[in-house]
MARMIGU-920073 format. One record per residue: residue number from 1; residue in three letters; chain; x, y, z of N, C-alpha, C, O in turn. Coordinates in steps of 0.001 Angstrom, whole numbers. Example, Ala and Ser with C-alpha at 12.3 -4.5 7.8 and 13.67 -1.06 7.14 Angstrom:
residues 2
<k=1; r=ALA; c=A; nc1=13190; nc2=-5690; nc3=7800; cac1=12300; cac2=-4500; cac3=7800; cc1=13200; cc2=-3300; cc3=7800; oc1=14236; oc2=-3319; oc3=8465>
<k=2; r=SER; c=A; nc1=12850; nc2=-2250; nc3=7080; cac1=13670; cac2=-1060; cac3=7140; cc1=12900; cc2=30; cc3=7870; oc1=13409; oc2=1138; oc3=8039>
//
This chain:
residues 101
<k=1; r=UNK; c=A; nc1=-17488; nc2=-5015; nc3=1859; cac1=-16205; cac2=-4370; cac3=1967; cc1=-15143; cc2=-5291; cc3=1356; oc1=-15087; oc2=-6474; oc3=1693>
<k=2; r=UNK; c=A; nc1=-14310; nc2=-4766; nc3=472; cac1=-13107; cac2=-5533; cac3=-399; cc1=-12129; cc2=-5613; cc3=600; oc1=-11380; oc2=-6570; oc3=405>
<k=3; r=UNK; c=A; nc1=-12015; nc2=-5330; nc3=1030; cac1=-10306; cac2=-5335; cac3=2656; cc1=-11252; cc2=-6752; cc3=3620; oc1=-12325; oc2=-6577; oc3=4197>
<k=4; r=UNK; c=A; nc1=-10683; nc2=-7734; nc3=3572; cac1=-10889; cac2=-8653; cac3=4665; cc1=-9741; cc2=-8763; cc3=5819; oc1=-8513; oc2=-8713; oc3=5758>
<k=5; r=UNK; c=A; nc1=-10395; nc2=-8885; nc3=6589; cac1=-9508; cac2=-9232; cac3=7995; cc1=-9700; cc2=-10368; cc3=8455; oc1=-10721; oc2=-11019; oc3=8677>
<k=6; r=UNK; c=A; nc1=-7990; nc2=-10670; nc3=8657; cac1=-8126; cac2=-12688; cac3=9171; cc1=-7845; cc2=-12624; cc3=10334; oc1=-7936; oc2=-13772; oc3=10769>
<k=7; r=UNK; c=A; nc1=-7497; nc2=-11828; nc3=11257; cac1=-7564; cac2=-11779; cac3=12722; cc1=-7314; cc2=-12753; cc3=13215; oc1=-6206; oc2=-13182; oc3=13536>
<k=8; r=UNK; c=A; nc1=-8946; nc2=-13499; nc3=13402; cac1=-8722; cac2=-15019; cac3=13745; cc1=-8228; cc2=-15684; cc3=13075; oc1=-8064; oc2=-16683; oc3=13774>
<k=9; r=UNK; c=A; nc1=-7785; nc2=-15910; nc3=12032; cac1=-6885; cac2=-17118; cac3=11097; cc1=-5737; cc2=-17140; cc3=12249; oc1=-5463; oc2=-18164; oc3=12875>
<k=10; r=UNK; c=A; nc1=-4966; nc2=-15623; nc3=12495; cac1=-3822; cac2=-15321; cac3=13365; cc1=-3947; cc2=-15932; cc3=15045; oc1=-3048; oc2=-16497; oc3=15667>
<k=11; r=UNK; c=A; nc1=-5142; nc2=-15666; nc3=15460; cac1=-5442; cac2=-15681; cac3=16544; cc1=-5425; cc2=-17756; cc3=16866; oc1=-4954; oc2=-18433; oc3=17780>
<k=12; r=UNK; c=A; nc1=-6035; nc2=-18045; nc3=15849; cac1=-6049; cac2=-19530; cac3=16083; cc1=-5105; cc2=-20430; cc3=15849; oc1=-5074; oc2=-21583; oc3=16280>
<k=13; r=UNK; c=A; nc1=-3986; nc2=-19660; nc3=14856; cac1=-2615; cac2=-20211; cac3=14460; cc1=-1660; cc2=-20149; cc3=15735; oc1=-936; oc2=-21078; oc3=16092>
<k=14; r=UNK; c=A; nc1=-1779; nc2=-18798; nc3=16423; cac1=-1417; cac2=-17960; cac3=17780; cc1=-1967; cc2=-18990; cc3=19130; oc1=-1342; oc2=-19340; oc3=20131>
<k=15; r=UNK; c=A; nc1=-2894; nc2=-19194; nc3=18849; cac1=-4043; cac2=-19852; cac3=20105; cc1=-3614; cc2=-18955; cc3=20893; oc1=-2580; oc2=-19114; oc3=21542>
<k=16; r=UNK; c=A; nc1=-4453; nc2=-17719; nc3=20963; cac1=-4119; cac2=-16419; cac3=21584; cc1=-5636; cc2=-16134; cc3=21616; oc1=-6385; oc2=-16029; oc3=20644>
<k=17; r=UNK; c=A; nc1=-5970; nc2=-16020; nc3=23059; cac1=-7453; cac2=-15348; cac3=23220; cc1=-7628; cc2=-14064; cc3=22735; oc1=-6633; oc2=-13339; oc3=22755>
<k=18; r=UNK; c=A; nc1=-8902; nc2=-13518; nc3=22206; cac1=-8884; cac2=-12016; cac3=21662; cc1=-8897; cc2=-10991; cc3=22799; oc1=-8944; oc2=-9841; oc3=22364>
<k=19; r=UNK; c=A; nc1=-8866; nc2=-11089; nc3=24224; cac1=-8705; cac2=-10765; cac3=25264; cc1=-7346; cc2=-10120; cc3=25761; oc1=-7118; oc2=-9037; oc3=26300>
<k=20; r=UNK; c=A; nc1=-6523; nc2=-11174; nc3=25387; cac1=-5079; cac2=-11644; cac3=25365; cc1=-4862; cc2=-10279; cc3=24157; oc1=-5091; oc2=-9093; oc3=24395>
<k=21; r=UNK; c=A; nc1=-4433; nc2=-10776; nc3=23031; cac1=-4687; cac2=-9758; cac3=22036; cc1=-4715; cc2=-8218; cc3=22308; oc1=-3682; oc2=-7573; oc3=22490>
<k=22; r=UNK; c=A; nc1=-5948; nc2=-7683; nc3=22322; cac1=-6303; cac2=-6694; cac3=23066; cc1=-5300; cc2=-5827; cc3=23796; oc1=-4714; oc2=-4751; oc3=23670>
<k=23; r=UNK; c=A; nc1=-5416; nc2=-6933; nc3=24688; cac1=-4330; cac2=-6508; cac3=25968; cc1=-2587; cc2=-5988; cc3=25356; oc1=-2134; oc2=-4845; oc3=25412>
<k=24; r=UNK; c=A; nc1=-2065; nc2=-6910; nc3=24944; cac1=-806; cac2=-6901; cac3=24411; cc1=-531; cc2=-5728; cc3=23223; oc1=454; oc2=-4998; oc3=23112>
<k=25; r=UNK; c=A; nc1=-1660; nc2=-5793; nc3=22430; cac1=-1700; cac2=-4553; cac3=21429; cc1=-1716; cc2=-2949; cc3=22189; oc1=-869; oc2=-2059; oc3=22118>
<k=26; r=UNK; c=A; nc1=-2826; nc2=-2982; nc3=22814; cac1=-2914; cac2=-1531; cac3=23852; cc1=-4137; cc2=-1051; cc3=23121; oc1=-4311; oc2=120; oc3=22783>
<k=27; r=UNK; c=A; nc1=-4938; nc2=-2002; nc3=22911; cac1=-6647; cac2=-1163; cac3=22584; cc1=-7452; cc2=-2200; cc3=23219; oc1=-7186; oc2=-3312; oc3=23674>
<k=28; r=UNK; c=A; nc1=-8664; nc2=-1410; nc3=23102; cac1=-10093; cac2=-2267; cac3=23973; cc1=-10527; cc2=-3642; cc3=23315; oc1=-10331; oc2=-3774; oc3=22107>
<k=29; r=UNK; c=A; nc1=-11087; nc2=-4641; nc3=24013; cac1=-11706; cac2=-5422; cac3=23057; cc1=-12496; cc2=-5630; cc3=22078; oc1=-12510; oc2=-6455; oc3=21164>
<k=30; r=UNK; c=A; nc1=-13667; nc2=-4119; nc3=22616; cac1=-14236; cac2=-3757; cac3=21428; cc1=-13745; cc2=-3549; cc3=20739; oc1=-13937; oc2=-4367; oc3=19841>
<k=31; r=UNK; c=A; nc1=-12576; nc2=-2296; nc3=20296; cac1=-12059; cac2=-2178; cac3=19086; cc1=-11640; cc2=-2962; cc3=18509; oc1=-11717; oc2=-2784; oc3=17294>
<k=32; r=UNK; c=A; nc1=-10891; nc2=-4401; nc3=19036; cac1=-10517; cac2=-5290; cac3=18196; cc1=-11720; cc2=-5673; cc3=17965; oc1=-11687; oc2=-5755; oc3=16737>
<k=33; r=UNK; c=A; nc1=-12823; nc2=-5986; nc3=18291; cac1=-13585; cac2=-6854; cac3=17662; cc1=-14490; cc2=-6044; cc3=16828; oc1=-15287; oc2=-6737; oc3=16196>
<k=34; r=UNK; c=A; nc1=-14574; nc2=-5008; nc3=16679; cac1=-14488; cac2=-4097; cac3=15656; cc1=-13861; cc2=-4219; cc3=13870; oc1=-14477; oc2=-4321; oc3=12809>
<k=35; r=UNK; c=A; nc1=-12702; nc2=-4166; nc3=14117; cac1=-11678; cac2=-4320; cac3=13881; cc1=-11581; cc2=-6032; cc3=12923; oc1=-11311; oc2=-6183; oc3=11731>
<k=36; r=UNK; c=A; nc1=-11937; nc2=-7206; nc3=14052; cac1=-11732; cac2=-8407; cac3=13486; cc1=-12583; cc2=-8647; cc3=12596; oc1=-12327; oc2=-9203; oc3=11528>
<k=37; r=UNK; c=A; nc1=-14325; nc2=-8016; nc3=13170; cac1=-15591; cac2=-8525; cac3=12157; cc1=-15726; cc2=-7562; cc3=11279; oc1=-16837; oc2=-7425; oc3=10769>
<k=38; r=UNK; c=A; nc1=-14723; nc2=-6740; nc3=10922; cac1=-14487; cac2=-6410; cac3=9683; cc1=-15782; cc2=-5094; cc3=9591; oc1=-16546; oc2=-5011; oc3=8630>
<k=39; r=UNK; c=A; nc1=-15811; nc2=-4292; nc3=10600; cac1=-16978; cac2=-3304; cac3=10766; cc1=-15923; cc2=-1683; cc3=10820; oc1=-16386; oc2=-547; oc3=10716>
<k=40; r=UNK; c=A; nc1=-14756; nc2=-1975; nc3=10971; cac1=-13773; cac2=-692; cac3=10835; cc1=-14000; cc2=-414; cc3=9880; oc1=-14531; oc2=-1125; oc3=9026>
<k=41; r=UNK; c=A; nc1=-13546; nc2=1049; nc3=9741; cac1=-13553; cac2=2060; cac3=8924; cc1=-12169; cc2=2617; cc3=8357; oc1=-12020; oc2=3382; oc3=7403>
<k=42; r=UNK; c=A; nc1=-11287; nc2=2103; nc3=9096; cac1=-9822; cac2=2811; cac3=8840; cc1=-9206; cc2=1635; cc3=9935; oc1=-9913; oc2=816; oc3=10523>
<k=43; r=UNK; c=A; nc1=-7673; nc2=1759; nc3=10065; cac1=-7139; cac2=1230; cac3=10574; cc1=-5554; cc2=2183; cc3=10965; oc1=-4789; oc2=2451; oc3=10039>
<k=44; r=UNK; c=A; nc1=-5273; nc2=2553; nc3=12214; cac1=-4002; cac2=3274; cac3=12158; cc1=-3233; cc2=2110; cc3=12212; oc1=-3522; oc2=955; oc3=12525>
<k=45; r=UNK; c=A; nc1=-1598; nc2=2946; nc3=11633; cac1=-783; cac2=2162; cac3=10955; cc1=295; cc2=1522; cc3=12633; oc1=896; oc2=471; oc3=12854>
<k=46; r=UNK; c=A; nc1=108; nc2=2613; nc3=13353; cac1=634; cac2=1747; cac3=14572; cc1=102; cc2=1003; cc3=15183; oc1=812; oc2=353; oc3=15950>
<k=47; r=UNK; c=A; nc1=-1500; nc2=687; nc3=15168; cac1=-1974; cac2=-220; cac3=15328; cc1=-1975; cc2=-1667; cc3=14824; oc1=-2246; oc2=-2648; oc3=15516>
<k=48; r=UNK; c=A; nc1=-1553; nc2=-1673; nc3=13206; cac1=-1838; cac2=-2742; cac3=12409; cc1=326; cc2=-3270; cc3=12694; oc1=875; oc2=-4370; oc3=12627>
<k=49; r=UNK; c=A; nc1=885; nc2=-1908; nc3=12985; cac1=2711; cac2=-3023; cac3=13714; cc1=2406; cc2=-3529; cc3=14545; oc1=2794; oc2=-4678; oc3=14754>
<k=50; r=UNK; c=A; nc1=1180; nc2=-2569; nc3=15769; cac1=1333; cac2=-3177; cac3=16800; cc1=825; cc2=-4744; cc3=16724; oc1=1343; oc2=-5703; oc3=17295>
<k=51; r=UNK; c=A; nc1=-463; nc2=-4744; nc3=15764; cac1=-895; cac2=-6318; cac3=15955; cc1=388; cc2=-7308; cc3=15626; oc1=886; oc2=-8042; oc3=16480>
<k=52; r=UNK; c=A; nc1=865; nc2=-7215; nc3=14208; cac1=2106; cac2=-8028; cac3=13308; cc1=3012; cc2=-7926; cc3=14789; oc1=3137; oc2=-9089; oc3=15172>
<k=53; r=UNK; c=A; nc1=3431; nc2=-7344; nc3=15394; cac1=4363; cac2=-7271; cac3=16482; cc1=3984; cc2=-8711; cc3=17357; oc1=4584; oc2=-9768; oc3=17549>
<k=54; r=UNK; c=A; nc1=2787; nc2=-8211; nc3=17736; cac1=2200; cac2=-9441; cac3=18906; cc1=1801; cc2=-10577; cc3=17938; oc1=1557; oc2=-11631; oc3=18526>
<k=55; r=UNK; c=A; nc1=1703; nc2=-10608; nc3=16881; cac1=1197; cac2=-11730; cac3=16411; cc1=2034; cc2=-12559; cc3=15431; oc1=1566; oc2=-13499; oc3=14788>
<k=56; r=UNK; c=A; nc1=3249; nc2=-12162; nc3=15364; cac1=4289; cac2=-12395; cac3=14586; cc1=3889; cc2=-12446; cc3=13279; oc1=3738; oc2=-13531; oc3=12717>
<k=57; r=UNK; c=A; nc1=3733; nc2=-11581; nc3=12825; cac1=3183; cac2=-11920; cac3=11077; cc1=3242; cc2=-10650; cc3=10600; oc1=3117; oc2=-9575; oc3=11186>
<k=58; r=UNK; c=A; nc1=3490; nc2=-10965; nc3=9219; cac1=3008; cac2=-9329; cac3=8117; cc1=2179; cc2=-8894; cc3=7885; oc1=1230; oc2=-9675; oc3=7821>
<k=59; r=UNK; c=A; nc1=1863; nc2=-7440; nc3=7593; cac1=478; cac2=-7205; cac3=7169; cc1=-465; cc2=-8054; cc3=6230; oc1=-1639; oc2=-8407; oc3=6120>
<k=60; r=UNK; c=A; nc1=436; nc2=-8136; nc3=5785; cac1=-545; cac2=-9225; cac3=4504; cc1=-880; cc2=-10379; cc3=5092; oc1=-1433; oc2=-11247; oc3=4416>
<k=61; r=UNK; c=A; nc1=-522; nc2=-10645; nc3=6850; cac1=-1263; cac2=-12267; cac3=6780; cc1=-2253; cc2=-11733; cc3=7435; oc1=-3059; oc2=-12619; oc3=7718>
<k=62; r=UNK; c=A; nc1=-2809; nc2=-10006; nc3=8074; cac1=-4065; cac2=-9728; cac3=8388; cc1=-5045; cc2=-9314; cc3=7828; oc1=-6141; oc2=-9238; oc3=8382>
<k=63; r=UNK; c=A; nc1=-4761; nc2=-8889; nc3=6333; cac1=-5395; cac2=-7794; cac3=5301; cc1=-5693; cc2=-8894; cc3=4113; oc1=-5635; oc2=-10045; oc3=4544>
<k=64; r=UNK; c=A; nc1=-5923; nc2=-8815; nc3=3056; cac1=-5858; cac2=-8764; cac3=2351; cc1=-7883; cc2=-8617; cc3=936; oc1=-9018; oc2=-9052; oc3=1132>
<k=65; r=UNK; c=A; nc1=-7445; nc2=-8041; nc3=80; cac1=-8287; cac2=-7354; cac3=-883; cc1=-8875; cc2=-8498; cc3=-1427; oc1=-8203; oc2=-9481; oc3=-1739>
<k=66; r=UNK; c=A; nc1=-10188; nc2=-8428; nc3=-1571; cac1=-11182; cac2=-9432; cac3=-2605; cc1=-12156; cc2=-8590; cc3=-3475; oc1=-12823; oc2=-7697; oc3=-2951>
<k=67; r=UNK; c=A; nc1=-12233; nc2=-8843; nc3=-4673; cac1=-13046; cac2=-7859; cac3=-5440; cc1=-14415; cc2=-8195; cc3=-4783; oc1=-14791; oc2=-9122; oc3=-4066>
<k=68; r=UNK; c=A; nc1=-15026; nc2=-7075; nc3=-5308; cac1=-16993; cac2=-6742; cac3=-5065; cc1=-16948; cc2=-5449; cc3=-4699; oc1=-16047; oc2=-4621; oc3=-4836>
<k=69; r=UNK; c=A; nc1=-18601; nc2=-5320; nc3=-3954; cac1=-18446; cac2=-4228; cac3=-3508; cc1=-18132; cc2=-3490; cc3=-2676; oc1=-18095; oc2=-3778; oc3=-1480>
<k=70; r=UNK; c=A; nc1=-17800; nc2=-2202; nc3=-3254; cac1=-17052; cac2=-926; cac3=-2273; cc1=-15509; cc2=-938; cc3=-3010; oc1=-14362; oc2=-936; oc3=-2564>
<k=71; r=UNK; c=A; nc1=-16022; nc2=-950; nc3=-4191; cac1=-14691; cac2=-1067; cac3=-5307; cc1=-13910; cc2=-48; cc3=-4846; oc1=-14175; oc2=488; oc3=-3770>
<k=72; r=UNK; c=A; nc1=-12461; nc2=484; nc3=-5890; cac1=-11757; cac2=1936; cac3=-5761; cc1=-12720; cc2=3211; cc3=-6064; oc1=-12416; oc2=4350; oc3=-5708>
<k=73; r=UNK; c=A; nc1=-14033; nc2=2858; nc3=-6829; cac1=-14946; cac2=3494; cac3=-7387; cc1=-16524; cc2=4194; cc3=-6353; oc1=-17418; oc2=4970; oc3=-6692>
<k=74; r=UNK; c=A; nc1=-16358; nc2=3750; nc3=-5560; cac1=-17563; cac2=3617; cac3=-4581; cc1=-16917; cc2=4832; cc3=-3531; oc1=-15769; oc2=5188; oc3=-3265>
<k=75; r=UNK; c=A; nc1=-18162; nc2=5226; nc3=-3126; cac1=-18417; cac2=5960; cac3=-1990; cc1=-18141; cc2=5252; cc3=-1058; oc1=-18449; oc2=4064; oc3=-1148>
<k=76; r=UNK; c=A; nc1=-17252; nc2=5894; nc3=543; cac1=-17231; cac2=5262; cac3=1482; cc1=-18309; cc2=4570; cc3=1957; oc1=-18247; oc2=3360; oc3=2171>
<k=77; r=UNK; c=A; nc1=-19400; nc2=5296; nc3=2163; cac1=-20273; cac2=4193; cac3=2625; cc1=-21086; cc2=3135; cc3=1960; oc1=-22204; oc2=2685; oc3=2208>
<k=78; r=UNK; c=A; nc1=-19662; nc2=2709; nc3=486; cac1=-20639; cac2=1891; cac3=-312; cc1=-21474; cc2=1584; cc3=-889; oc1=-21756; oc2=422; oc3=-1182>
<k=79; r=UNK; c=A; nc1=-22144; nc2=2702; nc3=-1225; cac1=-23308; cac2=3257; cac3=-2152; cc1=-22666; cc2=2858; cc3=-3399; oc1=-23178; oc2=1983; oc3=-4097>
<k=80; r=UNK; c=A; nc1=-21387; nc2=3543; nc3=-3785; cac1=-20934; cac2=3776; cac3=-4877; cc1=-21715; cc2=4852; cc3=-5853; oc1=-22138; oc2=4590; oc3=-6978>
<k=81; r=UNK; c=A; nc1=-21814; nc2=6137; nc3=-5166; cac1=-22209; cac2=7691; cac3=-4720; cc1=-21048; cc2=8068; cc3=-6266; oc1=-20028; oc2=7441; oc3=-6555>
<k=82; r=UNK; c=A; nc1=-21582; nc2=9137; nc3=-6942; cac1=-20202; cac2=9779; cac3=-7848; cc1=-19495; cc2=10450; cc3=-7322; oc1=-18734; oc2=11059; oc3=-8075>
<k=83; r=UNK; c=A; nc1=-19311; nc2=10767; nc3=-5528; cac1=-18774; cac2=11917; cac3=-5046; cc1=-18334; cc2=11160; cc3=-3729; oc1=-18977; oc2=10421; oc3=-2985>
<k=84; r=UNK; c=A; nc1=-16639; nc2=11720; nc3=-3681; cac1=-16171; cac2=11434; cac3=-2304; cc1=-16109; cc2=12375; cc3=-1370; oc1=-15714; oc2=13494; oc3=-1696>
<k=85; r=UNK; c=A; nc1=-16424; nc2=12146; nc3=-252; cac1=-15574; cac2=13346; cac3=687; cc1=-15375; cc2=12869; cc3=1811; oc1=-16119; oc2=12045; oc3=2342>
<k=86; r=UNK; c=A; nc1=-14173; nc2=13409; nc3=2390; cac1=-13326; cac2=13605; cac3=3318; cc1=-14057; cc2=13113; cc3=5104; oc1=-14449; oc2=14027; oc3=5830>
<k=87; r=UNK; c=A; nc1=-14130; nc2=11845; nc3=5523; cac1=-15261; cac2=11980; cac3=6765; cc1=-14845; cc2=13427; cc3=7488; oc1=-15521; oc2=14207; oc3=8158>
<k=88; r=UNK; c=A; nc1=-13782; nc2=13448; nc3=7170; cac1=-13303; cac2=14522; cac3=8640; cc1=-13580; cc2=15617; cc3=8219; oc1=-13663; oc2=16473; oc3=9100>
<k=89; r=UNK; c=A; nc1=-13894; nc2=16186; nc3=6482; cac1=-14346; cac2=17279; cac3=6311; cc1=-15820; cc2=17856; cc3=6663; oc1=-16920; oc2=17363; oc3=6414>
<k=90; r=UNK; c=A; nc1=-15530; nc2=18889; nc3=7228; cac1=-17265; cac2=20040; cac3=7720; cc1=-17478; cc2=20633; cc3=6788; oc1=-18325; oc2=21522; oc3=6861>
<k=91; r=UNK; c=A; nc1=-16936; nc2=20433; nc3=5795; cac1=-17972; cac2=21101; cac3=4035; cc1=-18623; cc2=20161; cc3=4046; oc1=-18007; oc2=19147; oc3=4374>
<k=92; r=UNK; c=A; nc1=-20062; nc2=19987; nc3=3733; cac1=-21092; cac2=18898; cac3=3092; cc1=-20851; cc2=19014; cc3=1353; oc1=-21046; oc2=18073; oc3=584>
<k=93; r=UNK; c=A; nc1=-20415; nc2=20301; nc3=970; cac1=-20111; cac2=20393; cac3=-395; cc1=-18792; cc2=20472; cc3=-868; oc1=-18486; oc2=21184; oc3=-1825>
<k=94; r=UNK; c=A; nc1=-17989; nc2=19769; nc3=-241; cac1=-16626; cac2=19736; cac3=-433; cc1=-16485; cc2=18700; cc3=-2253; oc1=-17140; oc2=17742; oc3=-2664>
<k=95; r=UNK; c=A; nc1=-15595; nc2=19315; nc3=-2749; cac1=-15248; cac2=19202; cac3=-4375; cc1=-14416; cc2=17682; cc3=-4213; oc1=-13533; oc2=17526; oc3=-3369>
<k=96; r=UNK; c=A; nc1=-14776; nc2=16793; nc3=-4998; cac1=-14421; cac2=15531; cac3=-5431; cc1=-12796; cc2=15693; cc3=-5815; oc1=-12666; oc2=16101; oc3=-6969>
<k=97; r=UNK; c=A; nc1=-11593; nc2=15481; nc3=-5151; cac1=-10567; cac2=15484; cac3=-5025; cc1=-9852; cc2=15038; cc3=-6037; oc1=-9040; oc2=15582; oc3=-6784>
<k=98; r=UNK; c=A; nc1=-10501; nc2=13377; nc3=-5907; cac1=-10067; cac2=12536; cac3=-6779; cc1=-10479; cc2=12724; cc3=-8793; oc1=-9833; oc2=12447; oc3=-9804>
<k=99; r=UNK; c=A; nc1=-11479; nc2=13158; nc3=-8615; cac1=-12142; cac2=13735; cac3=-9933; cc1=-12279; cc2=14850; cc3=-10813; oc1=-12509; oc2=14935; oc3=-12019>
<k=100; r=UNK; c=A; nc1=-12024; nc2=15920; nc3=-9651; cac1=-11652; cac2=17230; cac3=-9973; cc1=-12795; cc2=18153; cc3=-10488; oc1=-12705; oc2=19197; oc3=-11133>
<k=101; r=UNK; c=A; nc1=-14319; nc2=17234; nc3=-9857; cac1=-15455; cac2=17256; cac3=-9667; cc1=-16186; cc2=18771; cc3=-8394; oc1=-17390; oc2=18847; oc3=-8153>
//
């Protein structure tokens, strides 16, 4: 996955348990640790203020992009499939959006 998460970079700069964390944000620990080892799938956007909120920092000191794989080109699940679709769509044959496929 090209999106890395520094979580802990924050967390250890913070010396803030991921417990702690958790708590203060308003989600489970699983999800953060979800979330930290970089196994998410999406991220809501009030989630990612809420972290920068508690953790004093910008998005960019939790995110940031490294090339490889799961390019702009790739299938969500990283195949890098010629065809996207929608998780949330119930067509299995739903038409490539981006391609016009």
């Amino acid at each position: 996955m090209p999106i890395i998460v520094d979580i802990d970079v924050m967390l250890a700069r913070r010396k803030m348990a991921v417990g702690t964390l958790a708590e203060r944000v308003g989600i489970t620990p699983a999800n953060l640790a979800v979330l930290k080892n970089g196994r998410a799938k999406a991220v809501r956007f009030t989630t990612l203020s809420a972290l920068c909120e508690v953790l004093e920092c910008q998005p960019g000191d939790l995110l940031h992009w490294e090339p490889g794989e799961g390019g702009a080109d790739a299938a969500p699940d990283g195949t890098g499939a010629g065809t996207w679709q929608d998780p949330g769509s119930r067509d299995s044959a739903a038409a490539d959006t981006r391609t016009g496929q």
